[in-house]
C-alpha positions in Angstrom: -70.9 71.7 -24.8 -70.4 70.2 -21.3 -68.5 67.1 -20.8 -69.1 64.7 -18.3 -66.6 64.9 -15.1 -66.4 61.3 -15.3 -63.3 61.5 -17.3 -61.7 63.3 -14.3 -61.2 61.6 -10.8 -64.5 62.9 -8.8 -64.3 62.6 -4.6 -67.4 62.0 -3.0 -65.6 63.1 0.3 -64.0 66.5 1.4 -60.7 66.2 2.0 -60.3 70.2 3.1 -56.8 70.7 5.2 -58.6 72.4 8.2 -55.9 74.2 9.3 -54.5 75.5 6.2 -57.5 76.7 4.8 -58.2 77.9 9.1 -54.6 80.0 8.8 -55.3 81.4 5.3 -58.9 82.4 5.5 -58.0 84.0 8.7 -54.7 86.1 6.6 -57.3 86.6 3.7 -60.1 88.2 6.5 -57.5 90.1 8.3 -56.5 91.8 5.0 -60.0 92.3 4.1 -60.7 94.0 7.7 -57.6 96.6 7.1 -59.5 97.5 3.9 -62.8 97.8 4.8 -62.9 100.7 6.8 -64.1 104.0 6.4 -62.9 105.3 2.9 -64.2 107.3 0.6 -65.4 104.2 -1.4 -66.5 101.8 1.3 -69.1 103.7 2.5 -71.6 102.1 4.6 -71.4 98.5 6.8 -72.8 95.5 4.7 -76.8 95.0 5.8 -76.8 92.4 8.5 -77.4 88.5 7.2 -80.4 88.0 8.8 -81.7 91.8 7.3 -80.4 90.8 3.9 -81.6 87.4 3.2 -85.0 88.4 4.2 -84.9 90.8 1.9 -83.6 88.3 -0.9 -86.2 86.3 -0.1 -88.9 88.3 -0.4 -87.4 89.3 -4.2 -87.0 86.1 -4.8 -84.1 84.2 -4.2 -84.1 80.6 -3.5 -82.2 77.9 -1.6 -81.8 74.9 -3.5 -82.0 71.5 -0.8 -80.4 68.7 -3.4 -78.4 69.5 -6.4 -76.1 66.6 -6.4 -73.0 64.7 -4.8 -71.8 68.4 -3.4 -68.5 66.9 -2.3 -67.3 70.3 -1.0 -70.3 71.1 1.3 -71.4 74.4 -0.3 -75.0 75.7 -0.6 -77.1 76.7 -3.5 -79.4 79.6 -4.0 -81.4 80.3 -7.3 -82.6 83.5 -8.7 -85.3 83.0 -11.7 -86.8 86.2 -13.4 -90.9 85.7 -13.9 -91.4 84.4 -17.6 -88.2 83.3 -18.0 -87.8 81.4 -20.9 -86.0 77.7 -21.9 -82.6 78.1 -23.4 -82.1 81.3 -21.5 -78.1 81.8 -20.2 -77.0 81.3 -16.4 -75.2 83.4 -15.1 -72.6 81.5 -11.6 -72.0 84.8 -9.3 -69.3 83.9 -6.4 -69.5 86.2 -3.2 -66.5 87.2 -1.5 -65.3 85.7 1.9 -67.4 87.0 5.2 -70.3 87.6 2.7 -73.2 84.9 1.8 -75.5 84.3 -1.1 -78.2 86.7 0.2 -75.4 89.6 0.6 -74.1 89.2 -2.8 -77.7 88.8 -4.2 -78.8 92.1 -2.4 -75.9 94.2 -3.1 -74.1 93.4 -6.6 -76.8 94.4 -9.0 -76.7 90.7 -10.6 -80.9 90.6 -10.1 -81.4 93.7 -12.1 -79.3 92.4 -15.2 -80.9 89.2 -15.0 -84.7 90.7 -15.2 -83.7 93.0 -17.7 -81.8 90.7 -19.9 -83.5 87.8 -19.4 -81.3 85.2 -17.9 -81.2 82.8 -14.4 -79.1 83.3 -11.4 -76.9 81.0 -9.5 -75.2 82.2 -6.0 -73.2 79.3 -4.6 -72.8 80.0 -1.0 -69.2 79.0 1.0 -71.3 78.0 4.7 -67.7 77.8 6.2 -67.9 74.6 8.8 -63.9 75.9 9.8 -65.6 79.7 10.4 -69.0 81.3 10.8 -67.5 84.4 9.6 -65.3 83.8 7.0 -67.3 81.9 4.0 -64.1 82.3 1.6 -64.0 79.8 -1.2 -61.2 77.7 -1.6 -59.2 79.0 -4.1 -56.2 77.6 -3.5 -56.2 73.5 -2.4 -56.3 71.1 -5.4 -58.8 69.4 -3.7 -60.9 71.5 -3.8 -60.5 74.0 -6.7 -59.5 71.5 -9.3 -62.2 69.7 -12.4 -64.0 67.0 -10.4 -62.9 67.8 -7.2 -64.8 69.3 -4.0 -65.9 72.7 -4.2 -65.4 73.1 -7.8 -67.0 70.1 -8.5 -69.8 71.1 -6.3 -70.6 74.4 -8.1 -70.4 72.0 -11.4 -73.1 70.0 -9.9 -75.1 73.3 -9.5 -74.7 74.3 -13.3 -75.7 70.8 -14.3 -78.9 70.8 -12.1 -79.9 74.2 -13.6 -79.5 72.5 -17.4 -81.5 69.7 -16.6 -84.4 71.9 -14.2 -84.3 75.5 -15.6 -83.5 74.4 -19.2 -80.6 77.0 -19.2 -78.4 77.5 -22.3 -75.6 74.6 -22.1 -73.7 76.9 -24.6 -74.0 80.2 -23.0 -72.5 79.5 -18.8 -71.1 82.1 -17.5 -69.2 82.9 -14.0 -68.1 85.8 -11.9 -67.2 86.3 -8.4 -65.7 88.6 -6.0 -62.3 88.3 -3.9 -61.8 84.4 -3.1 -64.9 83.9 -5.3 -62.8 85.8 -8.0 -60.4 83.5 -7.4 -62.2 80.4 -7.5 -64.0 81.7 -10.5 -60.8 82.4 -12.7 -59.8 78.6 -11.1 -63.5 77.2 -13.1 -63.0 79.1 -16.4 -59.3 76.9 -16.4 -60.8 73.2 -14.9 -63.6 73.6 -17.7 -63.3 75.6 -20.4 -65.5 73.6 -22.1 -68.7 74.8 -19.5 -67.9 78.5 -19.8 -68.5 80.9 -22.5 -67.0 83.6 -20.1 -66.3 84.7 -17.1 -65.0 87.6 -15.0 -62.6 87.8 -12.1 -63.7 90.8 -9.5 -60.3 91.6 -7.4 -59.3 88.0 -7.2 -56.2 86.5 -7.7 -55.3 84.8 -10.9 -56.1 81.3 -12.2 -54.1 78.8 -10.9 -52.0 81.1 -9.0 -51.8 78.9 -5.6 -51.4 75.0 -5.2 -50.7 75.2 -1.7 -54.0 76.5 -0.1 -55.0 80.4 0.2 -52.4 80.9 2.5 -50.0 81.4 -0.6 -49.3 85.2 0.0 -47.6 85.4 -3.1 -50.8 85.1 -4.7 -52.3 88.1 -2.6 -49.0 90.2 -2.3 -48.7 90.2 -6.2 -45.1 88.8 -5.4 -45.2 85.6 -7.8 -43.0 85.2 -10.4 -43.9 83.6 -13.2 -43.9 84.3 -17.4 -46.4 85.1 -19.8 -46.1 81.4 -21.0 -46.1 80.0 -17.6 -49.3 81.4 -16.5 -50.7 80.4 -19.9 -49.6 77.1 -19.0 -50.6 76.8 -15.6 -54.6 77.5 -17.0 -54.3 74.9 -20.2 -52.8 72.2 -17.1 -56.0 72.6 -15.5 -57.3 70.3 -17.7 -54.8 68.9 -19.5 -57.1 67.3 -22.5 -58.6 70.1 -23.6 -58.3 71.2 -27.2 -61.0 73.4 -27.5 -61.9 77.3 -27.7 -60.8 79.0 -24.2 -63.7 81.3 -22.8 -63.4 85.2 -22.8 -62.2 86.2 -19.7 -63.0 90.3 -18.0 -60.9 91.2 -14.8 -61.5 93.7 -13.1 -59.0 95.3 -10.4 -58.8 98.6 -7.8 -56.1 100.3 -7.9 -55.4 100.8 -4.3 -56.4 97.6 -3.2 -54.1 96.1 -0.6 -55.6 92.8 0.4 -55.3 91.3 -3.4 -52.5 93.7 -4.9 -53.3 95.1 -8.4 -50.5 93.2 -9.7 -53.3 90.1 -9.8 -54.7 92.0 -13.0 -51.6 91.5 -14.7 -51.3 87.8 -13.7 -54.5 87.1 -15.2 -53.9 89.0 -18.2 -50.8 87.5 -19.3 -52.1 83.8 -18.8 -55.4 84.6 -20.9 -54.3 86.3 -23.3 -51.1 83.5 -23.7 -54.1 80.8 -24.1 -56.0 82.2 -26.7 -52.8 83.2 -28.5 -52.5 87.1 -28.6 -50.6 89.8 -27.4 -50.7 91.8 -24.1 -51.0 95.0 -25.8 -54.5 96.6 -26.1 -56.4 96.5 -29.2 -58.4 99.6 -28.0 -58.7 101.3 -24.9 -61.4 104.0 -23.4 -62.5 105.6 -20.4 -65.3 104.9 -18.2 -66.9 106.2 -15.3 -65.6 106.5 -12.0 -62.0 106.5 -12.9 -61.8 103.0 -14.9 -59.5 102.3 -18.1 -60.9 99.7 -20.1 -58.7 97.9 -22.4 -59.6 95.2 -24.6 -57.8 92.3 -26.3 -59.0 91.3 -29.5 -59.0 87.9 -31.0 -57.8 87.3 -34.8 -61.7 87.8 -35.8 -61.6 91.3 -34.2 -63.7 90.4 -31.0 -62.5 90.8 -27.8 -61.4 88.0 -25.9 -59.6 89.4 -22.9 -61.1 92.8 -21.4 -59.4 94.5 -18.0 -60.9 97.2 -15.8 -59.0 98.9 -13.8 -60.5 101.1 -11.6 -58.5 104.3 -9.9 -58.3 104.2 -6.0 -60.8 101.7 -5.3 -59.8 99.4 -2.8 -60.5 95.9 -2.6 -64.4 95.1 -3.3 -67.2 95.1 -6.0 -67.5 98.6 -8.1 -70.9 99.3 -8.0 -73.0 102.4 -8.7 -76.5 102.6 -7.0 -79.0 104.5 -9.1 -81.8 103.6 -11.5 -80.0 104.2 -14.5 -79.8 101.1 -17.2 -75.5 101.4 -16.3 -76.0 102.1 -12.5 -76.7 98.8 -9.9 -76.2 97.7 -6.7 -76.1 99.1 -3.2 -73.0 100.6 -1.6 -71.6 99.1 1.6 -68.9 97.4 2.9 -66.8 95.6 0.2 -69.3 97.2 -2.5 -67.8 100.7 -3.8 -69.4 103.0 -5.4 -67.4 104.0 -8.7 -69.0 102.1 -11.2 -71.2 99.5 -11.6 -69.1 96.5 -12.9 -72.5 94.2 -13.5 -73.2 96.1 -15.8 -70.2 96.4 -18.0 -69.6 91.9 -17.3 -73.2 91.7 -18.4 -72.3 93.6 -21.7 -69.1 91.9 -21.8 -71.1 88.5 -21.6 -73.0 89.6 -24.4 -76.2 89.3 -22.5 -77.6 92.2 -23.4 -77.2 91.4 -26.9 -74.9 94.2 -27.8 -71.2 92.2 -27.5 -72.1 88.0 -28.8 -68.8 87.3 -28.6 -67.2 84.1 -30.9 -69.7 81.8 -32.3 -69.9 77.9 -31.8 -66.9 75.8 -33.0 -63.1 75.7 -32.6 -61.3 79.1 -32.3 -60.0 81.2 -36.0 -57.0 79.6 -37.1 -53.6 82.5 -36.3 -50.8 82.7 -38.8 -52.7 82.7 -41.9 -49.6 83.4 -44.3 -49.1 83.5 -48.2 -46.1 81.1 -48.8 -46.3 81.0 -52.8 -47.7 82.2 -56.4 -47.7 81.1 -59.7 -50.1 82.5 -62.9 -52.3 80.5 -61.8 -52.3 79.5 -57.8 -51.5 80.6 -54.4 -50.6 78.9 -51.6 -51.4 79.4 -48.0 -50.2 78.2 -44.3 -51.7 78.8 -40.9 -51.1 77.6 -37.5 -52.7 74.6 -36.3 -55.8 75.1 -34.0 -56.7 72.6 -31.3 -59.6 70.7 -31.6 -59.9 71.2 -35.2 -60.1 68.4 -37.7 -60.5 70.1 -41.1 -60.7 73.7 -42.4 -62.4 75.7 -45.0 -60.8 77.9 -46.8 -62.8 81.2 -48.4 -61.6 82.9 -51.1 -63.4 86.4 -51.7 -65.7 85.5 -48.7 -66.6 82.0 -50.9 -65.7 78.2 -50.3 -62.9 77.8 -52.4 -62.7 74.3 -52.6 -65.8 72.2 -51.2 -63.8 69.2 -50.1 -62.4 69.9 -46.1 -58.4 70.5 -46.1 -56.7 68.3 -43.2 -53.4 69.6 -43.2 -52.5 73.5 -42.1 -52.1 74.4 -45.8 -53.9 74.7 -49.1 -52.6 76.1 -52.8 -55.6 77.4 -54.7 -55.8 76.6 -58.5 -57.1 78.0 -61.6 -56.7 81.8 -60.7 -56.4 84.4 -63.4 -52.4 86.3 -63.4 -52.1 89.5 -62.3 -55.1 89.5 -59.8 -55.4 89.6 -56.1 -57.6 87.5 -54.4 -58.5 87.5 -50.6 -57.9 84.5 -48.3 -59.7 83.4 -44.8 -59.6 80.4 -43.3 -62.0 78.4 -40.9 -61.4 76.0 -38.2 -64.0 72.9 -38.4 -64.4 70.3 -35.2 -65.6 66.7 -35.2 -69.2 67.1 -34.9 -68.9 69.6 -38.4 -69.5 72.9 -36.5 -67.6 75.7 -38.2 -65.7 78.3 -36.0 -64.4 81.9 -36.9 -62.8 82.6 -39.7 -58.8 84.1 -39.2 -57.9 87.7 -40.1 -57.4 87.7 -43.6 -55.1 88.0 -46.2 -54.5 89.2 -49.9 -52.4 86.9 -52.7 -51.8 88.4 -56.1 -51.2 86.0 -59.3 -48.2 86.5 -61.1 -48.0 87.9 -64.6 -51.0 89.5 -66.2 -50.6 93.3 -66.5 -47.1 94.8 -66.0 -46.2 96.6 -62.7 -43.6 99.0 -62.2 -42.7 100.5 -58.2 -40.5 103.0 -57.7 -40.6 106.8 -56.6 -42.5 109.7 -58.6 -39.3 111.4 -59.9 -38.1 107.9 -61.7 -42.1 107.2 -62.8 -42.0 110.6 -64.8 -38.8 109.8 -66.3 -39.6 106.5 -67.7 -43.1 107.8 -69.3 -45.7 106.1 -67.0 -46.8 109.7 -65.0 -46.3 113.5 -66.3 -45.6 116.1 -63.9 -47.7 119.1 -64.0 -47.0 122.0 -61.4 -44.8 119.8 -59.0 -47.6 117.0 -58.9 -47.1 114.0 -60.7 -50.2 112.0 -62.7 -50.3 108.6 -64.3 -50.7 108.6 -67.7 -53.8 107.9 -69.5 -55.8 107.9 -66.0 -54.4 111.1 -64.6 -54.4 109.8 -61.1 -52.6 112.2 -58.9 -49.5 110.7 -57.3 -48.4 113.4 -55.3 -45.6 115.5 -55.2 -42.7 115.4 -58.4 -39.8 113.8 -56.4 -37.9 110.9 -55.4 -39.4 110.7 -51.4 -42.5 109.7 -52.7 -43.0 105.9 -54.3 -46.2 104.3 -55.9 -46.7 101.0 -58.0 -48.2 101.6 -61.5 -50.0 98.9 -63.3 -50.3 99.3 -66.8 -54.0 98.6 -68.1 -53.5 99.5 -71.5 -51.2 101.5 -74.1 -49.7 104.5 -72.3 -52.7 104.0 -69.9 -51.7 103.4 -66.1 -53.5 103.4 -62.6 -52.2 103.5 -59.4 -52.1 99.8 -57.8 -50.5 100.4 -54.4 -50.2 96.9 -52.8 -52.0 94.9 -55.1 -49.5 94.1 -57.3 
């Protein structure tokens, strides 16, 4: 699942631009100060370092000394549940700037997920050599925030040390983070796809939204203007060479948050939703607790792909919901707000609890599927090309069709009986043979065979295929009912039989 990043240019050196990243971590605190305050959600200060990293400690967290070339000069901290077992997921958690490792630890309700669910914890920490106090991840400089390069490349190294030391899952990496870790966590789901099986953005700004440092207040300010397409471009330029399956991507967003404006949410919708090739209209939408609309984007196999949370009048922060309930976490304070707990519903999302897998291995379910053609005897097929793929199976009535691989983006299927409908899916297949989703599906009916006739109930009646019988019409010989006797209402009749007629509504 992971490539190497030698196929990308990787600096051993950090080449940061001081005073950029000085001049927009200082705009990115002094927004973050004018929404802290005392609201109705912000509730209490955040524990003090010192106060919360004891207390990390003493549950369990753990500063990792050497992980690798860490050319962007972050730390590592480690979180393994007792009896953890090999091939258990990892989950990256990002803290937003001003906080640390130990805060995000102590306050997100990550730990409780990962002991209940079973899976290891990784907390990069920003130590901030330009300022003690504002830790923000670089979201924004290249350098920094693009595959094989400093900080991104760091937090890579991380993920590889905990494949290689805690045995974790290569196939099931996921990452969240808050604020500038949003941000640099929708900026790793783009620069490898190929590490993440999903990932969540927590009131950050989109992927790819900034080239020019964090000082970009377009990015914050919700001001930039870009497409649908060109935010779907701006992720699949992140690494260029990719032709795989993207990862499934949750965003989550206050509404009355006015350091990273709400807009962000549709930022990142639009470009996720552009890569995996579906629309930005909801697929199904609910209502959870503490004011948050949940809408979901479903791929062509019917799972969701894209999911966005937006919660009403939180400000900017981390929804949790301190309790001891199996959906409440966390511990409210400054930048955590109590509304709901968002760990909780990313956890699900990740399928970690085991409720929501998400796609299996392999290249993504080929889009398009279309019927281009019948005879008596064949139907032929077309779908769009999916990257990645190499060959494709194609199912007919949930079997193989034909056991040799089809190369092209289209198939005719042979030696069908006329006048039946058969059912089509198709199946992207990659290089090393894995098999990925199948499409949506859809029905081809065989010409000939028995006779159909369409046309409305009055016109049925008259031509002796249905009899009327108290303003209803029935088909003859099976006495179906059809509805009322006149010409508003239209059904297809195949005919079975002498004088004997069922109803066959889209099937022939």
């Amino acid at each position: 699942m992971v490539r190497s990043a030698s196929r990308h240019d990787v600096r051993t050196g950090r080449a940061r631009r001081l005073g950029a990243l000085l001049a927009g971590a200082a705009l990115l605190v002094a927004g973050l100060a004018a929404a802290a305050p005392a609201t109705a959600t912000a509730a209490a200060p955040t524990p003090a370092p010192a106060a919360a990293a004891a207390a990390a400690a003493a549950a369990g967290l753990s500063q990792v000394g050497d992980f690798g070339a860490n050319p962007g000069g972050l730390n590592m901290y480690s979180y393994l549940p007792a009896g953890l077992p090999a091939d258990a997921p990892l989950v990256v958690a990002l803290h937003g700037c001003t906080q640390s490792a130990a805060d995000y630890y102590a306050n997100s309700g990550w730990p409780k997920y990962a002991d209940l669910d079973g899976f290891a914890l990784v907390l990069p920490e920003q130590p901030s050599q330009v300022s003690p106090i504002m830790k923000c991840f670089d979201w924004g400089t290249p350098s920094d925030d693009g595959r094989g390069q400093g900080e991104a490349l760091s937090i890579y190294d991380m993920i590889q040390y905990a494949e290689t030391t805690y045995h974790v899952d290569p196939s099931r990496i996921y990452v969240t983070g808050l604020s500038a870790g949003g941000g640099m966590a929708a900026d790793l789901l783009a620069d490898y796809p190929d590490v993440f099986a999903a990932g969540s953005i927590d009131s950050g700004p989109a992927a790819e939204c900034s080239t020019s440092g964090i000082t970009d207040t377009d990015c914050l300010s919700g001001t930039t203007d870009r497409t649908v397409a060109q935010w779907g471009s701006a992720i699949r330029d992140a690494d260029s060479g990719y032709t795989g399956r993207y990862p499934r991507v949750a965003i989550w967003q206050g509404s009355a948050d006015t350091t990273v404006n709400p807009a962000q949410l549709t930022y990142s919708l639009d470009g996720w939703t552009d890569v995996w090739g579906i629309g930005q209209t909801p697929s199904s939408t609910r209502t959870l607790t503490g004011g948050t609309t949940e809408n979901s984007y479903d791929d062509a196999t019917g799972r969701p792909a894209v999911e966005t949370y937006s919660v009403a009048g939180m400000a900017h922060g981390l929804a949790v919901h301190p309790g001891s309930g199996p959906d409440q976490c966390g511990t409210t304070g400054t930048y955590y707000l109590d509304t709901i707990c968002s760990s909780y519903y990313t956890a699900a999302f990740f399928g970690l609890d085991g409720t929501n897998p998400g796609p299996g291995p392999g290249p993504a379910a080929p889009t398009g599927l279309a019927v281009t053609g019948t005879t008596g005897s064949s139907a032929s097929l077309s779908w769009n090309p999916v990257p990645g793929a190499v060959s494709y199976d194609v199912y007919r009535d949930g079997t193989l069709a034909d056991s040799a691989p089809v190369t092209g983006t289209g198939y005719t299927d042979t030696g069908l009986a006329a006048g039946t409908t058969y059912g089509y899916t198709v199946a992207s297949v990659d290089a090393t043979g894995t098999v990925g989703d199948r499409s949506a599906p859809v029905d081809a009916t065989t010409a000939g065979g028995a006779p159909c006739f369409t046309t409305d109930n009055y016109d049925q009646t008259l031509a002796g295929r249905a009899h009327q019988s108290g303003g209803y019409v029935y088909a003859d010989g099976s006495d179906q009912p059809m509805g009322l006797w006149n010409v508003f209402t239209t059904h297809t009749l195949q005919q079975t039989g002498p004088d004997y007629y069922v109803i066959a509504d889209g099937r022939c």
